[in-house]
Steps between C-alpha positions, in 0.01 A plus 500: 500500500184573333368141639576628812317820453240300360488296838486788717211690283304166529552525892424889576192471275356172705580719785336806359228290404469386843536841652257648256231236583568612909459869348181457343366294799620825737200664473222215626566690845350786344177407344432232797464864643255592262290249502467521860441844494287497194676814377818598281567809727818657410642242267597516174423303156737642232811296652260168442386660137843603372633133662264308271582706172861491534482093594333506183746699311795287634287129396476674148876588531608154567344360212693708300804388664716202564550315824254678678355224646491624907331862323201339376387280792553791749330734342192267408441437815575865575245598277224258656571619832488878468161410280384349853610826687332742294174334489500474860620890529205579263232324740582651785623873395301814479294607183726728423833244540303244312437672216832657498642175528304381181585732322833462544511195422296491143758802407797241568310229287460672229838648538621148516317358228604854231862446606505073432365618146704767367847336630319172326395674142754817487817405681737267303572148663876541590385844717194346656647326798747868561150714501298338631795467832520881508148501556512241772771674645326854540222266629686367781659812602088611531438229708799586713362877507114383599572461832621870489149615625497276783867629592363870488196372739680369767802800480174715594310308707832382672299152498581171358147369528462462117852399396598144580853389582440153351461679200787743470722188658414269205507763245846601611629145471328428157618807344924330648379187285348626211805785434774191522269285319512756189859610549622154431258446261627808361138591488514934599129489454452253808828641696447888493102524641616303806748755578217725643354251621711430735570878568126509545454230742793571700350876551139350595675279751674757644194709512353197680732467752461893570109517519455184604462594888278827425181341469572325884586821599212668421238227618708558806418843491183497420340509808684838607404677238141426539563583850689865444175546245258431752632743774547738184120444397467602913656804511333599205126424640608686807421822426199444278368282846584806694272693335240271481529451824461880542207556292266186645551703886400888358177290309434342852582825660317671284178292513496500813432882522180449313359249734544678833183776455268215357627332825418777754205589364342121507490507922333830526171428232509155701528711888168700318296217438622332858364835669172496295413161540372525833298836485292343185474146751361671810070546576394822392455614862831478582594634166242796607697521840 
């Protein structure tokens, strides 16, 4: 029997392994994004940061364990990938993302590197390996959580835009591997975490599939509701033309009124000097006459 259990440990954790690998290559979609818009925009780095310290936690686990095997090669190459992700997040995010991002990240190091030496110097052998899985278990369930903020985003943006289903798919089936890899293992520190997991990924797929249609429906609509703002802008300007309208005829009207005895009076001096003319032409006999 416990060959047997042994057999089928072996096989979920090739296939977690295997799913894992598809779950850490889920988010290339993403930051292809990114780099072609040069720009993080609304996406997140602490599911990348707290990915890399808990692959880390769960390398130093296995060491401490036996037959762990499957643990350390997926979360090495865990670990190198999610190095990859943050440095590219951290090129193309905002000051203020790249710095938080940093920061977040040298708080998690040295985190990492205080917690490897206490449970080295101050924790007795024989309750090493049962510590230090507590820890990795509170660290999954965090990684499990991280995506909580992107969850929140699209409940009120009602848009999907920043949550991929790739990703909630393969973290849904990982976390189905992983718990029946540790539950015949009899490992609780592998099997519980992935019991929110997959409570966590099935509720971002559902959101998915609920949102996933509103960002269609409002490019469709787009265009009417620039529409209904332009007439809106219209009958606004209406009355303030109105009156524009109003005051540019009295200005006419009244300058107008001030031209009209500059006008009449400019035929009369000119009738003058018409009649005078010839009088100051003629001989003086005739003028005598």
């Amino acid at each position: 029997m416990a060959g047997f259990s042994a057999h089928w440990a072996f096989a979920f954790g090739l296939l977690g392994n295997i799913v894992s690998f598809m779950v850490y290559l889920a988010p290339i979609p993403t930051f292809y994004q990114i780099y072609k818009k040069k720009s993080s925009e609304g996406f997140q780095s602490i599911p990348y940061v707290v990915a890399l310290f808990s692959a880390s936690l769960w390398i130093y686990y296995a060491f401490l364990k036996s037959n762990t095997t499957l643990l350390i090669t997926i979360n090495s190459v865990g670990c190198f990938i999610e190095t990859i992700y943050i440095i590219f997040f951290i090129i193309y995010a905002s000051k203020k993302s790249r710095i938080q991002t940093m920061k977040l990240v040298v708080v998690l190091i040295v985190c990492g590197v205080g917690f490897a030496s206490v449970t080295q110097f101050l924790v007795k052998a024989s309750q090493r390996a049962k510590v230090v899985g507590w820890i990795c278990l509170i660290f999954s369930l965090c990684v499990f959580v991280a995506p909580l903020c992107i969850v929140r985003q699209v409940i009120r943006t009602k848009s999907v835009q920043h949550m991929p289903f790739l990703l909630s798919l393969f973290l849904t089936l990982s976390a189905v591997m992983w718990f029946f890899y540790g539950l015949l293992l009899k490992d609780f520190n592998i099997a519980i975490p992935n019991v929110l997991g997959f409570s966590f990924g099935v509720l971002q797929m559902v959101l998915y599939l609920m949102y996933r249609n509103a960002d269609k429906t409002k490019e469709e609509k787009l265009p009417e509701i620039i529409q209904k703002q332009i007439i809106i802008l219209d009958e606004q300007k209406i009355p303030e033309l109105t009156q524009q309208i109003i005051d540019i005829i009295k200005l006419s009207a009244l300058r107008s009124s001030e031209k009209i005895p500059v006008v009449s009076q400019q035929p009369m001096s000119v009738s003058v000097s018409v009649e005078a003319s010839p009088h100051q032409n003629l001989p003086k006999e005739i003028e005598a006459f």
